[in-house]
C-alpha positions as semicolon CSV with decimal commas, in nm:
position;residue;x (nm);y (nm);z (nm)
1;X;11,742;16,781;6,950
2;X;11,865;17,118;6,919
3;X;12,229;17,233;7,034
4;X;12,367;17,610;7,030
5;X;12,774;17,587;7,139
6;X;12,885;17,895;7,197
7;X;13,248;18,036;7,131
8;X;13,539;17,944;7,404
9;X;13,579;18,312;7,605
10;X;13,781;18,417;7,828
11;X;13,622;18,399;8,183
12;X;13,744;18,506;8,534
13;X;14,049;18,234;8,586
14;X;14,062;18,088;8,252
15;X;13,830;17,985;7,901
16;X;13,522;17,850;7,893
17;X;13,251;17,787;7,663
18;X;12,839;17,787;7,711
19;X;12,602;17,491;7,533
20;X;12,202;17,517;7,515
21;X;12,015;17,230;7,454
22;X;11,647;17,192;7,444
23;X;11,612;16,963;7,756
24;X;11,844;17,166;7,976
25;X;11,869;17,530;7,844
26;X;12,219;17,720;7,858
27;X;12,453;17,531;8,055
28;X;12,783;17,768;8,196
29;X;13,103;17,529;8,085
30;X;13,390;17,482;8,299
31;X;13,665;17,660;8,365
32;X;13,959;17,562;8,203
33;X;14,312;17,737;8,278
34;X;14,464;17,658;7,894
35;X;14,283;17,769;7,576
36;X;14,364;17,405;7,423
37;X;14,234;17,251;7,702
38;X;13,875;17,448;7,653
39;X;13,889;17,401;7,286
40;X;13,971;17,051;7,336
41;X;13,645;16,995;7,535
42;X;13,437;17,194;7,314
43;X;13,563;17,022;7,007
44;X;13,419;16,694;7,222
45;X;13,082;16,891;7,341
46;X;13,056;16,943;6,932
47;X;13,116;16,588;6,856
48;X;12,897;16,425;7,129
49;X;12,600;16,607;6,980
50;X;12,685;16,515;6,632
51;X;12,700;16,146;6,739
52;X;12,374;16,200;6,932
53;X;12,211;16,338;6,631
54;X;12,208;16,003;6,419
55;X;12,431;16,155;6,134
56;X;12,745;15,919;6,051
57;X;13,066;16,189;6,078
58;X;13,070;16,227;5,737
59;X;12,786;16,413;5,622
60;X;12,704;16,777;5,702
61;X;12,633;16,927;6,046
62;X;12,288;16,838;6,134
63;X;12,080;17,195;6,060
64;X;11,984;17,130;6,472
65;X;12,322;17,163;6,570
66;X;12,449;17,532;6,537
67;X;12,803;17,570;6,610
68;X;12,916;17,965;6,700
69;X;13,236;18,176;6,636
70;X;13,125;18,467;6,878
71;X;12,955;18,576;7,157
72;X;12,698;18,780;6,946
73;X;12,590;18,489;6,716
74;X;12,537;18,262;6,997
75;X;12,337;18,513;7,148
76;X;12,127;18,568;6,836
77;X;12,103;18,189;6,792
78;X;11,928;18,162;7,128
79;X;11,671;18,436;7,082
80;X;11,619;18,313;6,688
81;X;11,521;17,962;6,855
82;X;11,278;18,164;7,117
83;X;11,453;18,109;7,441
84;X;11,363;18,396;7,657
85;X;11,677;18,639;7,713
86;X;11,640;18,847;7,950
87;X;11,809;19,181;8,009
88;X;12,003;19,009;8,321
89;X;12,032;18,697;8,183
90;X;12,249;18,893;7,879
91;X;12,433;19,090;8,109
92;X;12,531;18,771;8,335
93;X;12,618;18,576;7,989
94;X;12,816;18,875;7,899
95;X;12,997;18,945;8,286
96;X;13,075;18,606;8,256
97;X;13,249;18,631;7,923
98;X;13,438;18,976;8,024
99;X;13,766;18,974;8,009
């Protein structure tokens, strides 16, 4: 199982944050009009795939479970893990993210 959770940003009308799993690929979060409302639901994203990993909580993140501070490290964990980036796929990630 392998997880990339990218940074809450701010997006047009609020924060969000973006996931990419194996089985689904990126996945655009929601919208959320507080910060501590999108940090709340990434800090749940984060723990979901923890629990889904098999690790008990208090051990070490799993090494398939990447958790990232900015923009630029989630995009370098994507093309690291060879998911095909495309030049518009990085300029929609980054539209999206623009502030």
């Amino acid at each position: 199982m392998g997880v990339v959770v990218g940074p809450v940003l701010t997006r047009p009308g609020g924060y969000a944050f973006d996931i990419w799993t194996v089985e689904y690929g990126v996945s655009h979060g929601y919208v959320y009009r507080r910060i501590e409302d999108a940090n709340y639901a990434r800090r749940a994203a984060i723990n979901r795939a923890v629990a889904g990993s098999g690790m008990p909580d208090d051990l070490e993140q799993p090494e398939d479970i990447c958790i990232c501070a900015t923009l630029e490290q989630f995009m370098t964990e994507l093309i690291e893990r060879g998911v095909l980036v495309t030049d518009s796929g990085l300029r929609a990630l980054y539209r999206l993210h623009a502030v």
